[in-house]
mmCIF entry with sequence, helices, sheets and N, C-alpha, C, O atoms, coordinates in Angstrom:
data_MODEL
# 
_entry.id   MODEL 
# 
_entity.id                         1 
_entity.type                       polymer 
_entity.pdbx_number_of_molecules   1 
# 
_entity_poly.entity_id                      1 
_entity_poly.type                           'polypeptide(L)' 
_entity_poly.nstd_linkage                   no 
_entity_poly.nstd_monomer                   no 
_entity_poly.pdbx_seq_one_letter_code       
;(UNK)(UNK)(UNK)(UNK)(UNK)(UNK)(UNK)(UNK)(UNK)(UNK)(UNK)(UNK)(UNK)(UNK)(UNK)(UNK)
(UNK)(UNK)(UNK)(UNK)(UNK)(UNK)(UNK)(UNK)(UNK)(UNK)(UNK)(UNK)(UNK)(UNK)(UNK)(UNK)
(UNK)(UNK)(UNK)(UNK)(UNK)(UNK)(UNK)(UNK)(UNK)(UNK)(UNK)
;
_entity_poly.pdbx_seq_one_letter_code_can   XXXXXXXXXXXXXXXXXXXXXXXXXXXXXXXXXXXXXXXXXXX 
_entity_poly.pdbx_strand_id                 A 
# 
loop_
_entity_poly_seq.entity_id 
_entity_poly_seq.num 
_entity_poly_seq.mon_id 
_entity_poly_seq.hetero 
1 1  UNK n 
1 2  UNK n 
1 3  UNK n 
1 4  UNK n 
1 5  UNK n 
1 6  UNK n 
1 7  UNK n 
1 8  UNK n 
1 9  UNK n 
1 10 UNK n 
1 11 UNK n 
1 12 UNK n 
1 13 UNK n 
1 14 UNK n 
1 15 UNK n 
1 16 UNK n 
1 17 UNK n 
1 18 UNK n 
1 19 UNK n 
1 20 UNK n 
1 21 UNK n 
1 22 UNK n 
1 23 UNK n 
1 24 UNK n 
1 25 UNK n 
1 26 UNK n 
1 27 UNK n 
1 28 UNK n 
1 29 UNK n 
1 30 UNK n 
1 31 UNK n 
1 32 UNK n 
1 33 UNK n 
1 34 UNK n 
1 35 UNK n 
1 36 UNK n 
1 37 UNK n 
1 38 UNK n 
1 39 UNK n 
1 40 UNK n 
1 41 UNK n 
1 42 UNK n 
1 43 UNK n 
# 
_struct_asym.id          A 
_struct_asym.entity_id   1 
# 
_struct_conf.conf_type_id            HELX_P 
_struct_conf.id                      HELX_P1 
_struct_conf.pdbx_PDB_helix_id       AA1 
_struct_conf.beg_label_comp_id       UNK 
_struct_conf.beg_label_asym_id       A 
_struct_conf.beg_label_seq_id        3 
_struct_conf.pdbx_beg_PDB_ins_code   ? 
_struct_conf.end_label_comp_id       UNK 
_struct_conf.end_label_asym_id       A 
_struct_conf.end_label_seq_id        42 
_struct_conf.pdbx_end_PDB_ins_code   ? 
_struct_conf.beg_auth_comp_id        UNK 
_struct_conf.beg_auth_asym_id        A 
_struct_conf.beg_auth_seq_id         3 
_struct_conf.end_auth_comp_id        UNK 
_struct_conf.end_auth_asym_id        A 
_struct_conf.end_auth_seq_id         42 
_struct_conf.pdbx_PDB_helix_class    1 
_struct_conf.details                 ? 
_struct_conf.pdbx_PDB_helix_length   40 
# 
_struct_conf_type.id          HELX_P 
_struct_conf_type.criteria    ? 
_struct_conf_type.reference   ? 
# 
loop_
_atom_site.group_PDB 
_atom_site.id 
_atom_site.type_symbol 
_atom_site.label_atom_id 
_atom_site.label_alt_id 
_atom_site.label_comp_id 
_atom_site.label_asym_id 
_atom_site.label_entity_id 
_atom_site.label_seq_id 
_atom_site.pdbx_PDB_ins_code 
_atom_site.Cartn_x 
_atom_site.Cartn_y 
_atom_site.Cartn_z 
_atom_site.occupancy 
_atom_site.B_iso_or_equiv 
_atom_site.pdbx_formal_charge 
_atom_site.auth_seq_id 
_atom_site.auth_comp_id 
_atom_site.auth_asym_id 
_atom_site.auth_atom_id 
_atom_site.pdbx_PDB_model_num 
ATOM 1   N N  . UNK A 1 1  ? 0.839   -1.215 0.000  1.00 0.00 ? 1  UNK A N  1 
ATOM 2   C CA . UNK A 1 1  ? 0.000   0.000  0.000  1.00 0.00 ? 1  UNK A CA 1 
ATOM 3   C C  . UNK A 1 1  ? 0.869   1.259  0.000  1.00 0.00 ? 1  UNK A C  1 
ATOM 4   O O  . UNK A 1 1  ? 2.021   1.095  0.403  1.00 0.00 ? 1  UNK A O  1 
ATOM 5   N N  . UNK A 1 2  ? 0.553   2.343  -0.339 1.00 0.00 ? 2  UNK A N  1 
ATOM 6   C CA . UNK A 1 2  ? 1.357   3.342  -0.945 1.00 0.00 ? 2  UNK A CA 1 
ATOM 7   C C  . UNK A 1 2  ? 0.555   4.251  0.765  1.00 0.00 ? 2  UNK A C  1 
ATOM 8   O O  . UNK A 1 2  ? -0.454  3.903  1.378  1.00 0.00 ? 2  UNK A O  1 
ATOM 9   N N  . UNK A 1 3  ? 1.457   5.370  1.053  1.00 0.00 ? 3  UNK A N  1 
ATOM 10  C CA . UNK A 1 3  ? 1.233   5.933  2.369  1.00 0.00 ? 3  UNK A CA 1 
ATOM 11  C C  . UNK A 1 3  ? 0.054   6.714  1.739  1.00 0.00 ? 3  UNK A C  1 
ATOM 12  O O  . UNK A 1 3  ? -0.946  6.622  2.451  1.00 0.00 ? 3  UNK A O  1 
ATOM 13  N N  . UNK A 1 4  ? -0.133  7.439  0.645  1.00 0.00 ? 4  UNK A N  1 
ATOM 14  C CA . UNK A 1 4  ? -1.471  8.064  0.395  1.00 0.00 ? 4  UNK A CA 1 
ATOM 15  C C  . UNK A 1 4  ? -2.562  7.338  0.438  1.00 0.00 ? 4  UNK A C  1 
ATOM 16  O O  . UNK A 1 4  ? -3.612  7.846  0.832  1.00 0.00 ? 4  UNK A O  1 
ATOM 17  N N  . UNK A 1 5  ? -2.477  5.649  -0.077 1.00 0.00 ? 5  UNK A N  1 
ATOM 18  C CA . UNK A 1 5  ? -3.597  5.215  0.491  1.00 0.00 ? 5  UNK A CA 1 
ATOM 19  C C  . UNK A 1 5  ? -3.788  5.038  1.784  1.00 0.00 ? 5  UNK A C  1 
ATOM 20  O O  . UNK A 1 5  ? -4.898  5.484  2.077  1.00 0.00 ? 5  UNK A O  1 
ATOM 21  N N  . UNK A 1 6  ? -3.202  4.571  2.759  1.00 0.00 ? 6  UNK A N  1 
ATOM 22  C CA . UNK A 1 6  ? -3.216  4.805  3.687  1.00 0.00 ? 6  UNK A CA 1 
ATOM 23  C C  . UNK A 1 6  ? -3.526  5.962  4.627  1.00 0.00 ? 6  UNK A C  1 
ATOM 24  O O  . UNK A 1 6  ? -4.369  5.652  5.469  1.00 0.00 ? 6  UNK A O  1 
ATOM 25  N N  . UNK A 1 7  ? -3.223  6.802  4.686  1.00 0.00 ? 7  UNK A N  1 
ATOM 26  C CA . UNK A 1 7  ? -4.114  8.354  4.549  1.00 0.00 ? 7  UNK A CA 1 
ATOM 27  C C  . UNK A 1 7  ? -5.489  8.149  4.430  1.00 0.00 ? 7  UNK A C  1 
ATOM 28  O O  . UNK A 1 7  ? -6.289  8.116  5.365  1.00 0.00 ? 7  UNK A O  1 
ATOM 29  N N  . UNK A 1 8  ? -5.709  8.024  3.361  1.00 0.00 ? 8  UNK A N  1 
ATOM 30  C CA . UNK A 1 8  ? -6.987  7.936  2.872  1.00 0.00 ? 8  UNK A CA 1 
ATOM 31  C C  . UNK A 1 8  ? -8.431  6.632  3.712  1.00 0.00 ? 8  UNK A C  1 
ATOM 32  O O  . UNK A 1 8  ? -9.636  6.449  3.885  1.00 0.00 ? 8  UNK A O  1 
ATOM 33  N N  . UNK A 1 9  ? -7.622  6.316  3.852  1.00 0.00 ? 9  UNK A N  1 
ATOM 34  C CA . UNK A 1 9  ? -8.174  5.092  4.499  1.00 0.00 ? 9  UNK A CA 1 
ATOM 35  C C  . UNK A 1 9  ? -7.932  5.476  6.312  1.00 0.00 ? 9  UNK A C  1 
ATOM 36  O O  . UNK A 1 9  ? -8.813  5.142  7.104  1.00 0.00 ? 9  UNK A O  1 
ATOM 37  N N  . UNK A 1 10 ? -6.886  6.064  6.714  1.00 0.00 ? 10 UNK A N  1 
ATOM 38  C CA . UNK A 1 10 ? -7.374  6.886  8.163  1.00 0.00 ? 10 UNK A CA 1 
ATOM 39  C C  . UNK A 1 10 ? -8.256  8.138  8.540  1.00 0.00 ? 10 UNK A C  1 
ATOM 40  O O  . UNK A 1 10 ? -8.676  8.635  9.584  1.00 0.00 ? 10 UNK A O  1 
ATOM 41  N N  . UNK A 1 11 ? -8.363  8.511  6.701  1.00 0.00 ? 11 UNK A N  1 
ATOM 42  C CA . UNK A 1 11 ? -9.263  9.796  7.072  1.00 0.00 ? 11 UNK A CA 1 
ATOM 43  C C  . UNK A 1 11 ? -10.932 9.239  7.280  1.00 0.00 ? 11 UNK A C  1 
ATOM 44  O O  . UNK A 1 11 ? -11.805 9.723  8.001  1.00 0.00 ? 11 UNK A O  1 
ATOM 45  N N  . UNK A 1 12 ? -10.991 8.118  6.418  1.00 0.00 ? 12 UNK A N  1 
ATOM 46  C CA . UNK A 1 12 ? -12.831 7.809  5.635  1.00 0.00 ? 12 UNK A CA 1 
ATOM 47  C C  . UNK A 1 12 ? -12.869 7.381  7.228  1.00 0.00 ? 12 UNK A C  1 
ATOM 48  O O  . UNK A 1 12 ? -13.888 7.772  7.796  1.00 0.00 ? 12 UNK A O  1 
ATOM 49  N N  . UNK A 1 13 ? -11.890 6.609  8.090  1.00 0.00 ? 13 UNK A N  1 
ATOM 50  C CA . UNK A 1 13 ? -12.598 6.053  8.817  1.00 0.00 ? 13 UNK A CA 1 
ATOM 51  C C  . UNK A 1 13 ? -12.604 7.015  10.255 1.00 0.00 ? 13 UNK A C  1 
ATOM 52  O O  . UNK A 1 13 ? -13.190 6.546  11.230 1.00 0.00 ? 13 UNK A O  1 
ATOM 53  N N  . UNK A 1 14 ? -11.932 8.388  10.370 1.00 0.00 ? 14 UNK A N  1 
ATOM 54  C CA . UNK A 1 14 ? -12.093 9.276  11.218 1.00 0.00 ? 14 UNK A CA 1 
ATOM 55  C C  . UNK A 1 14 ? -13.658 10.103 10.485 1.00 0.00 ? 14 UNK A C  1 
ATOM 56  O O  . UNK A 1 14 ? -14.567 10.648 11.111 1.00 0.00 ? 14 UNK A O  1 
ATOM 57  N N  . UNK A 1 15 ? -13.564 9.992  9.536  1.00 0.00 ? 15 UNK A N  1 
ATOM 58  C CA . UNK A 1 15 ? -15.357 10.655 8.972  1.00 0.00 ? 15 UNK A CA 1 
ATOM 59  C C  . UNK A 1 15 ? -16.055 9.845  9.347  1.00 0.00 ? 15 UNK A C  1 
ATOM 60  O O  . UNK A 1 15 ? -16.863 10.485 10.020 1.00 0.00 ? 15 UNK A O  1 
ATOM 61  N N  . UNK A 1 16 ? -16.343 8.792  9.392  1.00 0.00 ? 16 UNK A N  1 
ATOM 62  C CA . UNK A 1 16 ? -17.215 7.364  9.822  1.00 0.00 ? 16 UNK A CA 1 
ATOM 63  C C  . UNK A 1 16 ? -17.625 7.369  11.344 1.00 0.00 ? 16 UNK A C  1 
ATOM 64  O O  . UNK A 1 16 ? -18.735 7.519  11.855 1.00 0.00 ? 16 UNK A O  1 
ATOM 65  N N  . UNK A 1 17 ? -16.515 7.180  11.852 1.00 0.00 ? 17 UNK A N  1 
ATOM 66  C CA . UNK A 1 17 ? -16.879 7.897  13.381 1.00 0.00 ? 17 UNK A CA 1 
ATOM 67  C C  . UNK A 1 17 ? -17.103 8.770  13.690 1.00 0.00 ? 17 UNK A C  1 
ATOM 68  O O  . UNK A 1 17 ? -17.867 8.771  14.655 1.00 0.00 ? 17 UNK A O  1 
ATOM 69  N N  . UNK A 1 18 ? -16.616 10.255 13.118 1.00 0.00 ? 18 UNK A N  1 
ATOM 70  C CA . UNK A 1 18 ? -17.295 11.227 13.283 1.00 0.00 ? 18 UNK A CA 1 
ATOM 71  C C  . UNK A 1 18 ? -18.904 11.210 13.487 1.00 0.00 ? 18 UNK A C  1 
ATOM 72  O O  . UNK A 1 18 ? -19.680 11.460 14.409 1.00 0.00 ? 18 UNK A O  1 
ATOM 73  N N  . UNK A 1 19 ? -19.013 10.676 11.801 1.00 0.00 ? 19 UNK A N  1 
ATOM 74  C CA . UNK A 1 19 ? -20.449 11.080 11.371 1.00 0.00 ? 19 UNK A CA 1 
ATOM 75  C C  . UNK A 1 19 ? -21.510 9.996  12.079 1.00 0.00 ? 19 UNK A C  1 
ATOM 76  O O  . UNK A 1 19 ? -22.718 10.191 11.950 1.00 0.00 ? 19 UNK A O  1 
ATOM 77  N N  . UNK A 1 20 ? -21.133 9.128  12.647 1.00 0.00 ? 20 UNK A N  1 
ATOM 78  C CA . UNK A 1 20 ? -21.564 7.946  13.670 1.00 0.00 ? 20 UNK A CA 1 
ATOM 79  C C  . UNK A 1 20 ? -21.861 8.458  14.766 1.00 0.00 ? 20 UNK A C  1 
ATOM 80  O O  . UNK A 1 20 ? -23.051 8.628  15.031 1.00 0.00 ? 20 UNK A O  1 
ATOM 81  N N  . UNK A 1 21 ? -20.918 8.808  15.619 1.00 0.00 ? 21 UNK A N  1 
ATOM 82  C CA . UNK A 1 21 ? -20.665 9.550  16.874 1.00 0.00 ? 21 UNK A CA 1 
ATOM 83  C C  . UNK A 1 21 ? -22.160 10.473 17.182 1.00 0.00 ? 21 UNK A C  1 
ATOM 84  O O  . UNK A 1 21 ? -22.915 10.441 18.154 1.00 0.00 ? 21 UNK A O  1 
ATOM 85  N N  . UNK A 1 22 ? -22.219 11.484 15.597 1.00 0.00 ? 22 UNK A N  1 
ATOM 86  C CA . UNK A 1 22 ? -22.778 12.556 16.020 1.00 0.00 ? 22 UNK A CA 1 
ATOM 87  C C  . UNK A 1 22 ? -24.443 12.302 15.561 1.00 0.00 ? 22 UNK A C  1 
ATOM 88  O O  . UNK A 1 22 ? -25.463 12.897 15.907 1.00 0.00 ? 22 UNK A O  1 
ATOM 89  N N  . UNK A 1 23 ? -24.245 11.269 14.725 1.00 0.00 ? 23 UNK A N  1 
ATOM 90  C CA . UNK A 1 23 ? -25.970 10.284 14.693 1.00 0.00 ? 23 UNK A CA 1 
ATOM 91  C C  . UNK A 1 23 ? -26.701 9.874  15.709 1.00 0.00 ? 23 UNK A C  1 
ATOM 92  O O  . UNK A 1 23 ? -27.861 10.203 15.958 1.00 0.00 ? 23 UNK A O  1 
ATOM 93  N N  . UNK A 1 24 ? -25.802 8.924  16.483 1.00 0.00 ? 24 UNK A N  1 
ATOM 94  C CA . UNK A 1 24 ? -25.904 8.238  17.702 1.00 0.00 ? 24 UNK A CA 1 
ATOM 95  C C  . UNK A 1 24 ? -26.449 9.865  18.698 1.00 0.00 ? 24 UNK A C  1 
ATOM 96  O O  . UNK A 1 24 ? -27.558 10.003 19.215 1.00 0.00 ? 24 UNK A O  1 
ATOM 97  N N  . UNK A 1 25 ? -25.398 10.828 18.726 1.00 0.00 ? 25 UNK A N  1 
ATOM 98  C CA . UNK A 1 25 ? -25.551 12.209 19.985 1.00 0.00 ? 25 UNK A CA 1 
ATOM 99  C C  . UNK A 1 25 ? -26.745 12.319 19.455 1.00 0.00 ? 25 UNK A C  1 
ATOM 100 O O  . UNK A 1 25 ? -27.514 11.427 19.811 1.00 0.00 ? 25 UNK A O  1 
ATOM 101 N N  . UNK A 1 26 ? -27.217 13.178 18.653 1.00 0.00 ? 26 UNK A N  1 
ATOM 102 C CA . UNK A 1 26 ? -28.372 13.165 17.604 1.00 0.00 ? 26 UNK A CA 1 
ATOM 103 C C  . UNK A 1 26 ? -29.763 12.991 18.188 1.00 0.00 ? 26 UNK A C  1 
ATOM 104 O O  . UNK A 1 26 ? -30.655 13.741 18.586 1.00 0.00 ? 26 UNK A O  1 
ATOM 105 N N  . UNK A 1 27 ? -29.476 11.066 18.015 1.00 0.00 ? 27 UNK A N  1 
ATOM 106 C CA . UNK A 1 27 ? -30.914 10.134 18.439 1.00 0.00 ? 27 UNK A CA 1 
ATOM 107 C C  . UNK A 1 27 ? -31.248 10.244 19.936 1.00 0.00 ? 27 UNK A C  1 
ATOM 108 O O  . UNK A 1 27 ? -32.380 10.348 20.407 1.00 0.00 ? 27 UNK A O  1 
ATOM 109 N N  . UNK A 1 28 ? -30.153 10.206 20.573 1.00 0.00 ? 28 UNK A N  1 
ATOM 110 C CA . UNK A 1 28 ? -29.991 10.192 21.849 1.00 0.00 ? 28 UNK A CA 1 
ATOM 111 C C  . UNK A 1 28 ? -30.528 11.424 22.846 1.00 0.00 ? 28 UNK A C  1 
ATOM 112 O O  . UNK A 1 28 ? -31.261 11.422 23.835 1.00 0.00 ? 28 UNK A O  1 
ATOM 113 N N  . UNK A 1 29 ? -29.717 12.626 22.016 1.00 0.00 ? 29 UNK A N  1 
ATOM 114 C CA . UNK A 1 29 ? -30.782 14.248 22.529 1.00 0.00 ? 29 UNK A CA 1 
ATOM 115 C C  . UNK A 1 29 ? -32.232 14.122 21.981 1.00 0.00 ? 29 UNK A C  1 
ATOM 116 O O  . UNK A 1 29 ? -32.941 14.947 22.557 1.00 0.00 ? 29 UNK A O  1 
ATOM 117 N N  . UNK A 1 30 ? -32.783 13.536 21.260 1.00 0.00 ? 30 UNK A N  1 
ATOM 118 C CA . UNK A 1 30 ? -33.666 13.525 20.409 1.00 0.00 ? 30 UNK A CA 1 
ATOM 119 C C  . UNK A 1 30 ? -34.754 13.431 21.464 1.00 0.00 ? 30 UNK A C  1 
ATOM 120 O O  . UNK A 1 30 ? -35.567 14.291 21.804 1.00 0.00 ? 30 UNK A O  1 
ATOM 121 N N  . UNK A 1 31 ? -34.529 11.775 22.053 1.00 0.00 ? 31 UNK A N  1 
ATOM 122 C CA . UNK A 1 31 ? -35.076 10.689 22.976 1.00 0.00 ? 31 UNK A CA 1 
ATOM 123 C C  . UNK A 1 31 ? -34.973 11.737 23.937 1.00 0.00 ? 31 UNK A C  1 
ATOM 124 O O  . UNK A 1 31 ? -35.905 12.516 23.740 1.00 0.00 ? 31 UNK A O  1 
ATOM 125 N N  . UNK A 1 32 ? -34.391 12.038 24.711 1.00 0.00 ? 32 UNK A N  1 
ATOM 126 C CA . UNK A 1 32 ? -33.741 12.702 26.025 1.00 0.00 ? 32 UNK A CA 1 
ATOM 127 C C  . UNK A 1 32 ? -34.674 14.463 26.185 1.00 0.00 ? 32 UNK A C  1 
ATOM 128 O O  . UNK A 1 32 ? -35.248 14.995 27.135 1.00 0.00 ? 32 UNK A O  1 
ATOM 129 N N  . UNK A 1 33 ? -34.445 14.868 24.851 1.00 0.00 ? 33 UNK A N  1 
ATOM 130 C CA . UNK A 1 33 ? -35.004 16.009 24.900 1.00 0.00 ? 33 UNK A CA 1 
ATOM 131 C C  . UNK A 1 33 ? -36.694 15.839 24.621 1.00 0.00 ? 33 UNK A C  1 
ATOM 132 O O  . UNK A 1 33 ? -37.331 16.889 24.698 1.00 0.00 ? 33 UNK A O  1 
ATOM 133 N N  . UNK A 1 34 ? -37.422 14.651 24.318 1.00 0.00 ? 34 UNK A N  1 
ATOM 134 C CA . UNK A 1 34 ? -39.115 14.707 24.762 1.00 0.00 ? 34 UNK A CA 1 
ATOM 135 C C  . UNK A 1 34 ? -39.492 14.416 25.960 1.00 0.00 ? 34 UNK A C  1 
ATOM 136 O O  . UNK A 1 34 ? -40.508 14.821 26.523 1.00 0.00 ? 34 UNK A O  1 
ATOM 137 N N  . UNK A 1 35 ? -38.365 13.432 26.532 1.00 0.00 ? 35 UNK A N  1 
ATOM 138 C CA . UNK A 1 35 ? -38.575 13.041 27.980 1.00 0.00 ? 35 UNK A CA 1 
ATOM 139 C C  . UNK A 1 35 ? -38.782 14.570 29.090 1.00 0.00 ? 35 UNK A C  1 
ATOM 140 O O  . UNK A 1 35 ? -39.826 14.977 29.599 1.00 0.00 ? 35 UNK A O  1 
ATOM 141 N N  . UNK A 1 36 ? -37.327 15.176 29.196 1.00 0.00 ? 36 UNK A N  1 
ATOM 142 C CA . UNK A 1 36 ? -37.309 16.744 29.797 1.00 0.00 ? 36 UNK A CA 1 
ATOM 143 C C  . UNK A 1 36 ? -38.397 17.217 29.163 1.00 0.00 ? 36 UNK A C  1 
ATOM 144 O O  . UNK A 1 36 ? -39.277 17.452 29.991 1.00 0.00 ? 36 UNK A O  1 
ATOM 145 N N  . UNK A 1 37 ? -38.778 17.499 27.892 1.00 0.00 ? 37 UNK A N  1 
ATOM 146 C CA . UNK A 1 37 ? -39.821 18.521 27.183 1.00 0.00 ? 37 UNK A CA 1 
ATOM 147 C C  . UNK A 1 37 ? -41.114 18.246 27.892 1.00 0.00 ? 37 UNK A C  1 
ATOM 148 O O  . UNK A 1 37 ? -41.966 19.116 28.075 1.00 0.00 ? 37 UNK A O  1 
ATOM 149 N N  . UNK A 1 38 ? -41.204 17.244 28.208 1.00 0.00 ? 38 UNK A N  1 
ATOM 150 C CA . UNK A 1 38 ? -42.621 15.986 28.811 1.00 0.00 ? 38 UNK A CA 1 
ATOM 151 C C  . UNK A 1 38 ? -42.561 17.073 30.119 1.00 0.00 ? 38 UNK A C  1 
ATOM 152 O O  . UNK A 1 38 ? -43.288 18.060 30.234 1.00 0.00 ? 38 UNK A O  1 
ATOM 153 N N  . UNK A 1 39 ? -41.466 16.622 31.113 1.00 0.00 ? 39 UNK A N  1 
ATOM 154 C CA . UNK A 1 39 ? -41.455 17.067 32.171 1.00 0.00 ? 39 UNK A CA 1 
ATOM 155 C C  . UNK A 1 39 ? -41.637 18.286 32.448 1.00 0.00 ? 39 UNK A C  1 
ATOM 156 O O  . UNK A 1 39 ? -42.070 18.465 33.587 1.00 0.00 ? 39 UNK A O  1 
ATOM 157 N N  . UNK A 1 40 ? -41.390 19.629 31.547 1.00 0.00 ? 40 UNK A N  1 
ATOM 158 C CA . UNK A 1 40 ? -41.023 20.420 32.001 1.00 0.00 ? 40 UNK A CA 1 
ATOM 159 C C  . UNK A 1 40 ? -42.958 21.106 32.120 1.00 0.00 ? 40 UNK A C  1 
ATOM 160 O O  . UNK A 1 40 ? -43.484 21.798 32.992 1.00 0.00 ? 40 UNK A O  1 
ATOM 161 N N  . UNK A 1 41 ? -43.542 20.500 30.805 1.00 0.00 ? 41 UNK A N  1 
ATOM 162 C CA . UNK A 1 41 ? -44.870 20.780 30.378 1.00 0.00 ? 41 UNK A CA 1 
ATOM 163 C C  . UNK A 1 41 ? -45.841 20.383 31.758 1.00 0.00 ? 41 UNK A C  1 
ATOM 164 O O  . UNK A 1 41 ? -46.700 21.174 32.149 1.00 0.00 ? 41 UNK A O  1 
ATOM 165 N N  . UNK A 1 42 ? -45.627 19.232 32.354 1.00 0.00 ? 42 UNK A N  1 
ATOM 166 C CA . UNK A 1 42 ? -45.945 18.741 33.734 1.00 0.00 ? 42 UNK A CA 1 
ATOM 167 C C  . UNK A 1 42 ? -45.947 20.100 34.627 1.00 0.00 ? 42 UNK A C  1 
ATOM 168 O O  . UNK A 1 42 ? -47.063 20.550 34.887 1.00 0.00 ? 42 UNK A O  1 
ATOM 169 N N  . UNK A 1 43 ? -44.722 20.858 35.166 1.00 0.00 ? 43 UNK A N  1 
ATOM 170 C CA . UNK A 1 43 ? -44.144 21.723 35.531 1.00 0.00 ? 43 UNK A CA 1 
ATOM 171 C C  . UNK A 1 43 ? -45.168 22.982 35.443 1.00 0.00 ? 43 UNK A C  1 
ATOM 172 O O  . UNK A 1 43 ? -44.799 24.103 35.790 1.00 0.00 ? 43 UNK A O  1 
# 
């Protein structure tokens, strides 16, 4: 393998997790923020 592929292949998979990471944060505030929203309407 030539070091540019290599490169290339540490970047796709730092975008991958990135763009994973911030899917997952995402779904997670998503869920999290009707629960509080629920509560606060209670309130």
């Amino acid at each position: 393998m030539d070091n540019g592929n290599e490169d290339l292949y540490q970047l796709l998979t730092y975008l991958i997790v990135v763009i994973v990471s911030s899917i997952i944060m995402v779904a997670w505030l998503k869920r999290k923020g009707r629960r509080s929203a629920s509560k606060r309407d209670a309130e």
